[in-house]
PAZAPA-4460 file (N, C-alpha, C; in steps of 0.05 Angstrom, whole numbers, plus 32768, in hexadecimal, padded with zeros to 4 digits):
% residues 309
    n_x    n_y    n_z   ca_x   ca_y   ca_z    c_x    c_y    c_z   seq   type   mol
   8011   7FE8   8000   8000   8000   8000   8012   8019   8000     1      X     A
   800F   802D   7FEE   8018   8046   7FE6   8013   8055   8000     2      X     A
   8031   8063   8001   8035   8083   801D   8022   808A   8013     3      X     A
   801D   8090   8003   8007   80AE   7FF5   7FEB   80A3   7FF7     4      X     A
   7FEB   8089   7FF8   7FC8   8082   7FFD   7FC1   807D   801B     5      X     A
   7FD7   807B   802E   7FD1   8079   8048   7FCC   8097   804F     6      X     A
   7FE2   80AC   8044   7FDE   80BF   8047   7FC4   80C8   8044     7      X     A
   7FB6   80C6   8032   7F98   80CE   802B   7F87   80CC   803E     8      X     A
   7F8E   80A3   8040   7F6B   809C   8055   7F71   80A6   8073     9      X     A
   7F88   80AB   807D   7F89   80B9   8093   7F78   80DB   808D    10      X     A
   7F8B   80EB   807E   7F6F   80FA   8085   7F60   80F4   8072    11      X     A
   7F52   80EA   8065   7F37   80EA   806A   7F24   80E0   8079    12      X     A
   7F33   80C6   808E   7F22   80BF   80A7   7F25   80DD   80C0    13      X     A
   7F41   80EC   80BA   7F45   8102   80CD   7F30   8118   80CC    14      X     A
   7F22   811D   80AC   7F11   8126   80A5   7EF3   8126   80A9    15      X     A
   7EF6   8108   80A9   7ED4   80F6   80A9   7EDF   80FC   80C9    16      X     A
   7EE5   80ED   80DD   7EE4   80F4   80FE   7EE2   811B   8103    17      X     A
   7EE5   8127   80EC   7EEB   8146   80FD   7EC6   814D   80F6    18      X     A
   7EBB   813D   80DE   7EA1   8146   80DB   7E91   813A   80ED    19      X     A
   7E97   8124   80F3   7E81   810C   8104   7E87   8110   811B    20      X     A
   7E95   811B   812E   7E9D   8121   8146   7E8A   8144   8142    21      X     A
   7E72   8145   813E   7E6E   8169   8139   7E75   8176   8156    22      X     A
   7E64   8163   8164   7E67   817A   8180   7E7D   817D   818E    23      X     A
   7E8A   8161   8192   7EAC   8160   8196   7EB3   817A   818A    24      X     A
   7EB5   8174   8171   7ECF   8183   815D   7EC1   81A5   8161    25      X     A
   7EA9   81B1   815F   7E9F   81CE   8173   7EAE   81CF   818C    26      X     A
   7EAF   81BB   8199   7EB9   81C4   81A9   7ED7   81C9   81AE    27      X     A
   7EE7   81BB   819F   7F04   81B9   81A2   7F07   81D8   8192    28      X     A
   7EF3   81D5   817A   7EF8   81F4   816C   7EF6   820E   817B    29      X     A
   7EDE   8210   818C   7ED1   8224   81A3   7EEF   8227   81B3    30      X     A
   7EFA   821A   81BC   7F0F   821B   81D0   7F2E   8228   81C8    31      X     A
   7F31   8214   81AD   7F47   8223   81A6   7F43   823A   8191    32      X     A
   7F2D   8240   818C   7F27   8261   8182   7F33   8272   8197    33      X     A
   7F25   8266   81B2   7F23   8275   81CE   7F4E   827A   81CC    34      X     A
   7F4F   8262   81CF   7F6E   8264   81CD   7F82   8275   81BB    35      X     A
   7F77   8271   81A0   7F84   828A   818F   7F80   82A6   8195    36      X     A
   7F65   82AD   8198   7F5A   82C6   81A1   7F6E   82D4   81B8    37      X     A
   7F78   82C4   81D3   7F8A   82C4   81E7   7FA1   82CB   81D8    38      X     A
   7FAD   82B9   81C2   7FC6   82C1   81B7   7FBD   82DD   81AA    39      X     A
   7FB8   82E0   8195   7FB6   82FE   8185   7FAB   830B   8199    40      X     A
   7F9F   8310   81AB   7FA1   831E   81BF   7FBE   832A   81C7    41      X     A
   7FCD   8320   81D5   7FE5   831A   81D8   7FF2   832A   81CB    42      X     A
   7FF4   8321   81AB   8004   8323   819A   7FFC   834B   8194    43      X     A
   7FE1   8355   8193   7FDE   836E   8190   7FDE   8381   81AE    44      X     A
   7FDA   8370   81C1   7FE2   8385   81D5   7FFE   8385   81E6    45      X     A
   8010   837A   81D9   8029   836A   81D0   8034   8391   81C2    46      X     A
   8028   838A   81B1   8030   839A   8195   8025   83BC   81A5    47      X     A
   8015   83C3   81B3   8008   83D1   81BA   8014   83DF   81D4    48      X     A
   8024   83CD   81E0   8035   83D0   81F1   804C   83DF   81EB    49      X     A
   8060   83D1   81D4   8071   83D5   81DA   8075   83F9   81BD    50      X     A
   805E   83F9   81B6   805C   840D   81A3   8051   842B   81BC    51      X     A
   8048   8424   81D5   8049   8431   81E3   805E   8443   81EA    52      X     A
   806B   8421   81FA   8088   8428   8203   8098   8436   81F1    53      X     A
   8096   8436   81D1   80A9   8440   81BE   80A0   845F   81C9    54      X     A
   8087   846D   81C7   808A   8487   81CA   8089   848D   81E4    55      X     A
   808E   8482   81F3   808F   8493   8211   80B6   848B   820B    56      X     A
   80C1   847B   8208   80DA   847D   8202   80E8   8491   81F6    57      X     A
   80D6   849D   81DC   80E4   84AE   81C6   80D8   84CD   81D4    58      X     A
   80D1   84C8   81F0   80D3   84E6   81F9   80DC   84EB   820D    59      X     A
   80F2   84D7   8210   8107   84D5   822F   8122   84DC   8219    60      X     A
   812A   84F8   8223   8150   84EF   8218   8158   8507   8232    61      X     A
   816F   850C   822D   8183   8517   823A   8190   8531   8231    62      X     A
   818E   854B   823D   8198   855C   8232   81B2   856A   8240    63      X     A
   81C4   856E   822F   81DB   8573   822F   81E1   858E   822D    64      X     A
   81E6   85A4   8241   81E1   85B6   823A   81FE   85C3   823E    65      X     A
   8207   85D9   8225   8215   85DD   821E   821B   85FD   822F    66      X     A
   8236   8606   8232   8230   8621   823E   8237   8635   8226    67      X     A
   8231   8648   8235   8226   8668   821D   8242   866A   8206    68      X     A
   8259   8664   8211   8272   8672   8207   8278   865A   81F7    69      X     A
   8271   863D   81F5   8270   8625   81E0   8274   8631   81CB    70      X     A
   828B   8625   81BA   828E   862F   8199   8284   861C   8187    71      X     A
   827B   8620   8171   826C   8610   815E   8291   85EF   815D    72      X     A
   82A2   85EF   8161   82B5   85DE   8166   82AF   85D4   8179    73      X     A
   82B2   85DE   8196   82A3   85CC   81A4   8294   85BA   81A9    74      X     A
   827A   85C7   8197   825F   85B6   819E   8261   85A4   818F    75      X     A
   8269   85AC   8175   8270   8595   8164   8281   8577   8169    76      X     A
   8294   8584   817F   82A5   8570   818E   8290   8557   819C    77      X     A
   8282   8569   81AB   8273   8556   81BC   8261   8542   81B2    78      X     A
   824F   855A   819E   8244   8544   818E   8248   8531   817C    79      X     A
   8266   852F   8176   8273   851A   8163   827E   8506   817B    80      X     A
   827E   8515   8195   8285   84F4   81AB   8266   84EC   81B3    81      X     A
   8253   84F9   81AD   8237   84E7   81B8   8235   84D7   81A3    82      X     A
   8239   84DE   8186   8226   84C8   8176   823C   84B8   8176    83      X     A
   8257   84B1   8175   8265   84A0   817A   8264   848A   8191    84      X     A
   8254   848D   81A7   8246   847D   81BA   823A   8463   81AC    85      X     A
   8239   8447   81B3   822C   843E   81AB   8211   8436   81BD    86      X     A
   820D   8445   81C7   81EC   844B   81E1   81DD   845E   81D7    87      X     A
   81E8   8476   81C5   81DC   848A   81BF   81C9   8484   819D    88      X     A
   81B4   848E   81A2   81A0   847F   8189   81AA   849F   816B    89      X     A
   81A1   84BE   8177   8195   84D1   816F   81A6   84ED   8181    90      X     A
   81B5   84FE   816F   81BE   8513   8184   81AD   8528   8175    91      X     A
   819B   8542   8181   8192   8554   8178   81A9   856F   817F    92      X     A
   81A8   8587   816E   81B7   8599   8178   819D   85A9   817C    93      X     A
   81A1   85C2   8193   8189   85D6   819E   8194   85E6   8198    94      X     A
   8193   8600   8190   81A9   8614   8184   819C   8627   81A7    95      X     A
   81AB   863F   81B1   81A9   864C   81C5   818F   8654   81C4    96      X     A
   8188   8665   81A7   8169   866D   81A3   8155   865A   81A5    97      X     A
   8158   8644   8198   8143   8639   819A   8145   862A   81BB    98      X     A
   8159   8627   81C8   8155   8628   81E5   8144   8636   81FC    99      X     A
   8147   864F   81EF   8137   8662   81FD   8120   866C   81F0   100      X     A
   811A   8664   81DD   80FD   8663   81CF   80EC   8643   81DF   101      X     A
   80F9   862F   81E7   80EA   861F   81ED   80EB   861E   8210   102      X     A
   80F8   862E   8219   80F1   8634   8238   80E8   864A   8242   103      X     A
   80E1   8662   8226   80C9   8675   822F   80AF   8664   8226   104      X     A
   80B5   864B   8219   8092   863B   8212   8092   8635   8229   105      X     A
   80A0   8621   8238   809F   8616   824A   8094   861D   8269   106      X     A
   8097   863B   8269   809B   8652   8281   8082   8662   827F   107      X     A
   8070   865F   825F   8062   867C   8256   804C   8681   8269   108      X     A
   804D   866C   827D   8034   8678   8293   8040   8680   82B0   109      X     A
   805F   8681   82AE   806B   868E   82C9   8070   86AE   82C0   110      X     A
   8063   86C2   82C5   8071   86D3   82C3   8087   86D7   82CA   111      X     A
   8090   86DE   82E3   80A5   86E7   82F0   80B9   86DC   82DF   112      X     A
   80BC   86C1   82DC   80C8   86BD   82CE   80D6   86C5   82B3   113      X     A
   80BF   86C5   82A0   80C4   86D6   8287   80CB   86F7   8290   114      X     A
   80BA   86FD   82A0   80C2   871B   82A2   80E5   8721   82A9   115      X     A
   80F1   870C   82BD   810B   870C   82BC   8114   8700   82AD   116      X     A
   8111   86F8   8299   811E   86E5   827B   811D   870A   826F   117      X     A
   810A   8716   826B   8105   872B   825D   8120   8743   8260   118      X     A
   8124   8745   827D   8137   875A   8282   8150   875C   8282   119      X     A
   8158   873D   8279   816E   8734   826B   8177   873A   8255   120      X     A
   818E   8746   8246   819B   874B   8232   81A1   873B   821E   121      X     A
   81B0   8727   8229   81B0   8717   821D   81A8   86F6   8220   122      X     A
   81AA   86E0   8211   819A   86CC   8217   81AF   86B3   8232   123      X     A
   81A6   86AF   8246   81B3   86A1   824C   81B9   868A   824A   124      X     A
   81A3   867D   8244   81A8   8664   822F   81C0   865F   8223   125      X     A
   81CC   8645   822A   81DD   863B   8214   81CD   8622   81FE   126      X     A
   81D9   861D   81EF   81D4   8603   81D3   81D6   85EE   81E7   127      X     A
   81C3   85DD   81E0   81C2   85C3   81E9   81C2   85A7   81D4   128      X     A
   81C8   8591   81D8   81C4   857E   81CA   81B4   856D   81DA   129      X     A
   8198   855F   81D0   8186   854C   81D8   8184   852F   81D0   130      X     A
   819C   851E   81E8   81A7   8500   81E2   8189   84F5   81E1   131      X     A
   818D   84D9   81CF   817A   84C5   81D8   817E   84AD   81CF   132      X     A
   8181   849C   81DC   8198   8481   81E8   8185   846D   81D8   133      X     A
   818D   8459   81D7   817F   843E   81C4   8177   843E   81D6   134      X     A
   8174   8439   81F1   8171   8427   820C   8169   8435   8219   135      X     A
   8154   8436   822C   8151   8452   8244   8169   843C   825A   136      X     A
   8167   842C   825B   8182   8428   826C   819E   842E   8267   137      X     A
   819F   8444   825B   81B4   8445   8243   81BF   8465   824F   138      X     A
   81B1   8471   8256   81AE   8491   825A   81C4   8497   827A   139      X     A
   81C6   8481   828F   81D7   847C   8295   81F3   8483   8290   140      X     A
   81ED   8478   8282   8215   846B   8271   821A   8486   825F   141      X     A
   8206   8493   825E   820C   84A7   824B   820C   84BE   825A   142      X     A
   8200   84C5   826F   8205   84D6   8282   8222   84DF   8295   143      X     A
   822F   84BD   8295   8249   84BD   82A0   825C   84BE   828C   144      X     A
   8257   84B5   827D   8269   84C0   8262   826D   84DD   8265   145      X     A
   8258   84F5   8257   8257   850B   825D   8260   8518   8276   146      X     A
   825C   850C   828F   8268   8516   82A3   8289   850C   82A4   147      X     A
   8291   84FC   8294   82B7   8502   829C   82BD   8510   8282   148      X     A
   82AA   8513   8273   82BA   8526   825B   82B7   853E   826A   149      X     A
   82A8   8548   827D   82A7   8565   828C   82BE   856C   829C   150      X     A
   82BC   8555   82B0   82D3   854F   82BB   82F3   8550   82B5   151      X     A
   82F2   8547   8298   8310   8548   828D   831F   8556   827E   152      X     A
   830E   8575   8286   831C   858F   827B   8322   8592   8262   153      X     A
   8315   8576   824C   831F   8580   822A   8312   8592   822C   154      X     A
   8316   85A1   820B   8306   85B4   8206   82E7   85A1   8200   155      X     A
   82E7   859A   81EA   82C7   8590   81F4   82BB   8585   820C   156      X     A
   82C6   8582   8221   82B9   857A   823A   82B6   8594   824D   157      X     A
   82CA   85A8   8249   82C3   85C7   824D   82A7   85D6   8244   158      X     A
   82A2   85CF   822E   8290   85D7   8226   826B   85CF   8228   159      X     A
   8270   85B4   8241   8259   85A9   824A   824F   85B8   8266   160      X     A
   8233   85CB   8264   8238   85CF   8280   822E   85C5   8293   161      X     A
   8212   85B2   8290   8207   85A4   82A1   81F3   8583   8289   162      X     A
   81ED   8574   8299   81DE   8560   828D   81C4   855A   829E   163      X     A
   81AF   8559   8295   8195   8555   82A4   818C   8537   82AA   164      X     A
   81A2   8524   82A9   8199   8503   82A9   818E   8508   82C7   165      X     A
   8197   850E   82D5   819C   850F   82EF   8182   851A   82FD   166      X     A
   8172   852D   82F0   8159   852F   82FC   8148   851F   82ED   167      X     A
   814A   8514   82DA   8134   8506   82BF   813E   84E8   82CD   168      X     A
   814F   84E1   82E2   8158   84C4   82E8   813D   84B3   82F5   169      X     A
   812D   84C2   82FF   8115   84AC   8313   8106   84A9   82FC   170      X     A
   80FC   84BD   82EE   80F4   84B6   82D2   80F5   8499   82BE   171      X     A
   8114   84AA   82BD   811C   8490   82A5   8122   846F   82AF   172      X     A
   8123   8472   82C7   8125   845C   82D5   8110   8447   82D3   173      X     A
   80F2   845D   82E1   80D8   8453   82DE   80D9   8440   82CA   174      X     A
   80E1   8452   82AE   80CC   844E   8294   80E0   8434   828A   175      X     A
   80F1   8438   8297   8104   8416   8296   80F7   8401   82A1   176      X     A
   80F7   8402   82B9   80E7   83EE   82C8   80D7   83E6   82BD   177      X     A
   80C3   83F7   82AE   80A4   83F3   82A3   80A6   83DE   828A   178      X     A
   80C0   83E7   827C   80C6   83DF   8258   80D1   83C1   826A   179      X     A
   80E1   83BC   827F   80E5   839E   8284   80D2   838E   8291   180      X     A
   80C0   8399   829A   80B9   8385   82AD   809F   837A   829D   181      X     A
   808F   8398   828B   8081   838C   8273   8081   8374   825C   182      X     A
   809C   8371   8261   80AD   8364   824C   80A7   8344   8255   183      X     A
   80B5   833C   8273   80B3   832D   827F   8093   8320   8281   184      X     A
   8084   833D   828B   8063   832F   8294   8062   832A   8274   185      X     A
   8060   8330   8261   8053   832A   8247   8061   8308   8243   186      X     A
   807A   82FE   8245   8085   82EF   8242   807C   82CE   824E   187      X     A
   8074   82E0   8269   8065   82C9   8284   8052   82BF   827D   188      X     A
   8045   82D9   8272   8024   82D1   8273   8021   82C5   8254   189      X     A
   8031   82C4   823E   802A   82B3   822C   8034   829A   8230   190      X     A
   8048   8293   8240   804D   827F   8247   8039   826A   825A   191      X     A
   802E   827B   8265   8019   826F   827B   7FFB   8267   8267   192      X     A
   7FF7   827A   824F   7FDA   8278   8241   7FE0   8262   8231   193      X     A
   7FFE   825E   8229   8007   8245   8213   7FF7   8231   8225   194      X     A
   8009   822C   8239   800C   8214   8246   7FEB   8212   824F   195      X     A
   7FE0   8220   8255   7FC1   821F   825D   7FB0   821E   8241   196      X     A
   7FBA   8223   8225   7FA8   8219   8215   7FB1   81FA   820C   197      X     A
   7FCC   81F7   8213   7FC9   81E0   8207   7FC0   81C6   821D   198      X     A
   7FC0   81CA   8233   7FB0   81BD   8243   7F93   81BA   8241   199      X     A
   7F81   81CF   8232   7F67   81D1   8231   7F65   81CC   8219   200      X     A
   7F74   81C5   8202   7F6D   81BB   81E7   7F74   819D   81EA   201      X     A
   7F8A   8194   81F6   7F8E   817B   8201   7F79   816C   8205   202      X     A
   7F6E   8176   8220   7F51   816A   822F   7F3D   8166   821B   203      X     A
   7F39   817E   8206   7F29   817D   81F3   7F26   8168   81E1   204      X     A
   7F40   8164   81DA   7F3E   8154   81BC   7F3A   813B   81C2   205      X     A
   7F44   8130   81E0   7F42   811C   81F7   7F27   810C   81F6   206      X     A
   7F1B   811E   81F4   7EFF   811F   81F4   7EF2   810A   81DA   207      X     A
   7EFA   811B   81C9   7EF4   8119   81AB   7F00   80FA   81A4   208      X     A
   7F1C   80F1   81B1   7F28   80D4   81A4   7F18   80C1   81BB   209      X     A
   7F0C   80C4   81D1   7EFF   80B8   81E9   7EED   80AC   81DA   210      X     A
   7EDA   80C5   81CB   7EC3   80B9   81BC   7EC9   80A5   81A8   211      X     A
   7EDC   80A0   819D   7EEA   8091   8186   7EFE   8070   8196   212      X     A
   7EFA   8074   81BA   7F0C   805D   81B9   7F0A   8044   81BA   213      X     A
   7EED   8037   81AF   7EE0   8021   81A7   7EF6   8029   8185   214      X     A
   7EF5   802E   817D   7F01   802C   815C   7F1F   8029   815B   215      X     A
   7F28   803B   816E   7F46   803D   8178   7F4C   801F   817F   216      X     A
   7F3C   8014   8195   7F3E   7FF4   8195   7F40   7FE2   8185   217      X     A
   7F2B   7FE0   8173   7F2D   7FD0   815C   7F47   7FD2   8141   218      X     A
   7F4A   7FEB   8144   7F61   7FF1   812B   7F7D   7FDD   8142   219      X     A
   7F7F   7FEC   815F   7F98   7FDD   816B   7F96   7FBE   8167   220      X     A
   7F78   7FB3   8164   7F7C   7F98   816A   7F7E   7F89   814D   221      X     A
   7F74   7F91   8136   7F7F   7F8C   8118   7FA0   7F91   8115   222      X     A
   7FAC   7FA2   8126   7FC7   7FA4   811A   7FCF   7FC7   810F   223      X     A
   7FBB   7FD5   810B   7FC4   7FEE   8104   7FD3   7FF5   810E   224      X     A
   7FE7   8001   8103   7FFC   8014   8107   7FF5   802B   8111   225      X     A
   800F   8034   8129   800C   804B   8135   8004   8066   8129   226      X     A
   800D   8065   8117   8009   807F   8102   7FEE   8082   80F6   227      X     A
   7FE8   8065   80F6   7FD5   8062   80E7   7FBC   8070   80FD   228      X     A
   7FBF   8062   8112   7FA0   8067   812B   7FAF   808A   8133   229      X     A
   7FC1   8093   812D   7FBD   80A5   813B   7FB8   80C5   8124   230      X     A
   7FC2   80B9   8105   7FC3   80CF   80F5   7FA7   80DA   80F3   231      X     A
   7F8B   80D2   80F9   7F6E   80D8   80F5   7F72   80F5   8101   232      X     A
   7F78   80E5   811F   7F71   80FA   813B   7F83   811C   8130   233      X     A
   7F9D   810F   8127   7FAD   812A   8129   7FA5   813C   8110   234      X     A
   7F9C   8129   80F8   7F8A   8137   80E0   7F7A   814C   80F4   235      X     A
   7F6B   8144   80F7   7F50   814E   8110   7F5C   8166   8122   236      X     A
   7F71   815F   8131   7F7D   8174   8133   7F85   818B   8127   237      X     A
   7F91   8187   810B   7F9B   8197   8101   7F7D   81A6   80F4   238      X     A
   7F70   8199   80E5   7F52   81AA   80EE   7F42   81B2   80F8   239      X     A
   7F49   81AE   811C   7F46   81C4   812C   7F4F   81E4   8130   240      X     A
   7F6C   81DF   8129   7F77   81F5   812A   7F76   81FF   8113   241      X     A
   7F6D   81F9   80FA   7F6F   8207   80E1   7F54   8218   80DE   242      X     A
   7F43   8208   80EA   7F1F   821C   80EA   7F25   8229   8101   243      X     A
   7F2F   822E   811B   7F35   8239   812F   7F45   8256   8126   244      X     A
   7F57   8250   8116   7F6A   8265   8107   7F5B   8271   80FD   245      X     A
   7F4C   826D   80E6   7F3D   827C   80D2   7F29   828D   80E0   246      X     A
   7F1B   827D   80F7   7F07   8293   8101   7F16   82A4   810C   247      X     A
   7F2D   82A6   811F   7F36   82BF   812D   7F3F   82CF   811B   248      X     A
   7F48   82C2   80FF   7F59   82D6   80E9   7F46   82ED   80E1   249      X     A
   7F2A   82DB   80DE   7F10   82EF   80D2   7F05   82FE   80E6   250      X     A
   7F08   82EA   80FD   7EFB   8309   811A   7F07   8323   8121   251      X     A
   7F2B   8320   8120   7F39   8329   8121   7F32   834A   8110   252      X     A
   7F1D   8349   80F7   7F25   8363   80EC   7F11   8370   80EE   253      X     A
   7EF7   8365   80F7   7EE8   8380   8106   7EE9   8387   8120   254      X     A
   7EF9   836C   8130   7EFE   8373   8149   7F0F   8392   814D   255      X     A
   7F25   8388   8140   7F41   839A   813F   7F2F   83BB   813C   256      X     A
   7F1D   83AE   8124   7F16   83D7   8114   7EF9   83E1   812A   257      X     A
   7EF2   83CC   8140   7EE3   83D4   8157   7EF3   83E0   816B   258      X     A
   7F06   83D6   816B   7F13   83E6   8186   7F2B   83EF   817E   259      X     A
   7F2E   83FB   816B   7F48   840E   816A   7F44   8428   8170   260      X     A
   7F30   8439   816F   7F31   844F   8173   7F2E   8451   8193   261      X     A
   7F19   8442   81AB   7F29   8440   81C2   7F45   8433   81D1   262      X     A
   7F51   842E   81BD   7F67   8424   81C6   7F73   8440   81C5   263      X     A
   7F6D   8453   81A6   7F7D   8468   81A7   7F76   847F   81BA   264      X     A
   7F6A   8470   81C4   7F62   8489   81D8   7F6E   8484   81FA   265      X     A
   7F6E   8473   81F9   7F7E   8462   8211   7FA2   8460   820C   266      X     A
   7FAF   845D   81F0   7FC7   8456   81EF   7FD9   846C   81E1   267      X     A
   7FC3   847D   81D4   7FD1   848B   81BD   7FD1   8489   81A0   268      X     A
   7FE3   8486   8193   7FE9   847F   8176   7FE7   8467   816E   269      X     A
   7FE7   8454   8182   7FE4   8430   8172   7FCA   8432   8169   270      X     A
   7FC8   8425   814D   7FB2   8419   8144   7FB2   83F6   813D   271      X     A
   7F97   83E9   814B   7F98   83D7   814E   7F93   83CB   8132   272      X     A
   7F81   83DA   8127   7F7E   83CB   810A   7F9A   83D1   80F5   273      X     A
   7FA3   83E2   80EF   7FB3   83EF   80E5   7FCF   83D3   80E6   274      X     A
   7FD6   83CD   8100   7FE2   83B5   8110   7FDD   839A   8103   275      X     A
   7FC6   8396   8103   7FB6   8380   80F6   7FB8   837D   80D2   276      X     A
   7FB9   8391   80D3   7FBD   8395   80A6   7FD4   8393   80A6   277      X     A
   7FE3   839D   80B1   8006   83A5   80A9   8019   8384   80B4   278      X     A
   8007   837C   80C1   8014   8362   80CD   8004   8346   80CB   279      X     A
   8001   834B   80B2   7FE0   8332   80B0   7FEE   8320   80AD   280      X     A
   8005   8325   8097   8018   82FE   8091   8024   82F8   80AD   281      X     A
   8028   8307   80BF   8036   8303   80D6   8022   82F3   80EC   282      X     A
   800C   82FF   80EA   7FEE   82F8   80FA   7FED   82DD   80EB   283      X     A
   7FDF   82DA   80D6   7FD1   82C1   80CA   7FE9   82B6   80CF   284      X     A
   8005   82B5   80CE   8011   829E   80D4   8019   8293   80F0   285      X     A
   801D   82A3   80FA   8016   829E   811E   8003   8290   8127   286      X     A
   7FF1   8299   8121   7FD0   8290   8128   7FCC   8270   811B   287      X     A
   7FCD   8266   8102   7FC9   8252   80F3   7FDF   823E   8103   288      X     A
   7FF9   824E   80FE   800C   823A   8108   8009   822E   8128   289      X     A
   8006   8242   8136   7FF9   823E   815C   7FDF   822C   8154   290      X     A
   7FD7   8231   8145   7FBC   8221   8149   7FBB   8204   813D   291      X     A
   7FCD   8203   8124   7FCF   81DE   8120   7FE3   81D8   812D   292      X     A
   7FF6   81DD   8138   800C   81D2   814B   7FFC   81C8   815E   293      X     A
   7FEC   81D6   816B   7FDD   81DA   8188   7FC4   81BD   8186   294      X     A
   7FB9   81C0   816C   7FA9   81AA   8169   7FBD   818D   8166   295      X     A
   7FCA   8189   814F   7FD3   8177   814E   7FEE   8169   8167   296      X     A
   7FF3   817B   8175   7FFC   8176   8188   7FF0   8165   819B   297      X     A
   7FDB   817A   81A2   7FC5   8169   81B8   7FBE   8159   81B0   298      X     A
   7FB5   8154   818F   7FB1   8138   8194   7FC0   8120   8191   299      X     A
   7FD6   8126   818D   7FEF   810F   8190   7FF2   810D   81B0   300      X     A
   7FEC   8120   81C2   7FF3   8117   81D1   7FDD   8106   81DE   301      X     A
   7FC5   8116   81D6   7FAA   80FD   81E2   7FAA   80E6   81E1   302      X     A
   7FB3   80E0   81C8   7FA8   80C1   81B6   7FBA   80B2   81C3   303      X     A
   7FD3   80BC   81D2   7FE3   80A2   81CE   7FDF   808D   81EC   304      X     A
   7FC6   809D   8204   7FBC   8085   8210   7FAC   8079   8207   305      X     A
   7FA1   8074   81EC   7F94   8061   81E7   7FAA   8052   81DD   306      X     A
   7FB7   805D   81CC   7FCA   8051   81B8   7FE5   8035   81D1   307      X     A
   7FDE   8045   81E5   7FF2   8033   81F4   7FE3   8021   8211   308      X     A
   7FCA   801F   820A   7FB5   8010   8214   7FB4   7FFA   820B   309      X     A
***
C-alpha cells in the first residue's frame, strides 16, 4: 500500500471524525478560538505597549548646557564626542536664541519672571545640545561621560556648563523600571496563557478521542499501526486550529476598527486597526501557526493513552 494512499485515508477519516464528532469538534473549536483571541490579544497590546513606551521614551533626553562664551569650535567639539558614544541615539543643537525663546514659553505665565528676563541686556542663555540615548538606561553613562569631560579642563569640556540628568534621574529611572518590568509581566503572562491553553485544548480533544475509544480498540486489536490510529485525531486537530484561526483572523478586523479610537484616547497615537493591516502576514501566521501546533499537539498527546492501553 502507497505513502500517498495512507496519507489520504488518514485525513479523510481525520476529516470524516472532525464532521461526525459536531459537538466535540464546537467545542474544541469554541475553546481554542477562546485561546487564539488570548494570543492576538497579547500580541496587539504587546504592540500597544511598547509603541507607548516608544513615545514617552522619545521625550526623555538630556540637556547639555553650554555656557554664554562657547565658540561655535567648542560646541562642535562636544557634539562630535556625544554622537561618537555608542549609548547616544540623536544629538540636537539649541542655538542661545532659541534657548531663550523656549524658556520665555515655558515661564509665559510667571511674570516676575519674564519681567526680570526683560531688564536684561543681554541674553543669558547659553546653546545647548538635547542628548537622547538608545536606552533610558543609557543616560547614566552619558551623564558621567559629560561630567569628566567638565572635569578635565579640555577646551571642549570647558565649555560644558551644567547637565540636567541629575534632576530628570527619578524620572528616567521610573520610565526604566516601567519599559522592564512590562517586558517581563508581558513575557510571564504569555507563558502562563500558553501553558493554560494548551492544557484546556488537551482536555478538549481528550474528550473528542474518548468518544472514539471503542474504534481506537478495534484498529489496536487488527494490528494498526501507530500512525495509523493516531493520524485521524491529529488531522482533527489540525482542523481545529485551522477554523479556530480563521475565525479570530476575520473577528480580528471589526474588532480592531471598534476599539481603536478608545484605545486612542486612552494611549495616544497607537492604532489598533492600522496594527492589524500593516502586520496581517505577521498576525495570520502567528495565529494559524499557534493554532495547528496547539491542536495537533494536544492531540498527540491525548491519543497516546489509548494508544498505550
Amino acid at each position: 500500500m502507497s505513502l500517498w494512499l495512507n496519507i489520504k485515508r488518514v485525513a479523510r477519516y481525520g476529516f470524516i471524525g472532525f464532521i461526525r464528532n459536531g459537538f466535540v469538534s464546537l467545542a474544541a473549536v469554541s475553546i481554542m478560538t477562546l485561546t487564539l483571541f488570548v494570543l492576538s490579544g497579547l500580541m496587539i497590546s504587546g504592540a500597544a505597549l511598547d509603541a507607548t513606551l516608544k513615545q514617552l521614551t522619545e521625550k526623555v533626553d538630556v540637556n547639555v548646557y553650554l555656557t554664554t562664551d562657547a565658540t561655535d569650535a567648542q560646541i562642535a567639539d562636544v557634539d562630535r564626542m556625544l554622537k561618537a558614544l555608542p549609548e547616544v541615539a540623536t544629538v540636537s543643537y539649541v542655538s542661545s536664541g532659541d534657548a531663550l525663546a523656549q524658556f520665555r514659553e515655558r515661564h509665559k505665565n510667571d511674570q516676575l519672571t519674564i519681567q526680570a528676563l526683560d531688564e536684561l541686556k543681554d541674553n543669558p542663555l547659553g546653546a545647548m545640545l538635547q542628548v537622547r540615548a538608545k536606552n533610558t538606561s543609557q543616560y547614566e553613562a552619558i551623564a558621567k561621560f559629560l561630567d569628566t569631560q567638565q572635569s578635565s579642563g579640555t577646551s571642549a569640556g570647558s565649555a560644558i556648563d551644567k547637565v540636567n540628568f541629575y534632576q530628570n534621574k527619578t524620572a528616567i529611572d521610573r520610565l526604566t523600571n516601567i519599559i522592564d518590568t512590562s517586558k517581563r509581566l508581558g513575557t510571564i503572562v504569555a507563558i502562563i496563557m500558553g501553558l493554560a491553553s494548551l492544557l484546556i485544548a488537551f482536555n478538549t480533544i481528550r474528550l473528542a478521542i474518548y468518544t472514539a475509544r471503542d474504534e481506537i480498540g478495534v484498529m489496536n486489536i487488527v494490528g494498526a499501526g501507530r500512525w495509523y490510529v493516531r493520524g485521524p485525531f491529529m488531522v482533527a486537530g489540525v482542523l481545529y486550529g485551522v477554523v479556530s484561526g480563521l475565525i479570530v483572523i476575520l473577528l480580528l478586523y471589526p474588532i480592531t476598527l471598534y476599539i481603536t479610537p478608545p484605545l486612542q484616547r486612552f494611549l495616544g497615537t497607537f492604532n489598533a486597526f492600522s496594527y492589524y493591516a500593516g502586520s496581517f502576514p505577521t498576525i495570520f501566521f502567528v495565529i494559524m501557526a499557534s493554532g495547528i501546533a496547539l491542536g495537533a499537539l494536544s492531540s498527540y498527546l491525548a491519543v497516546r493513552r489509548y494508544l498505550s492501553s
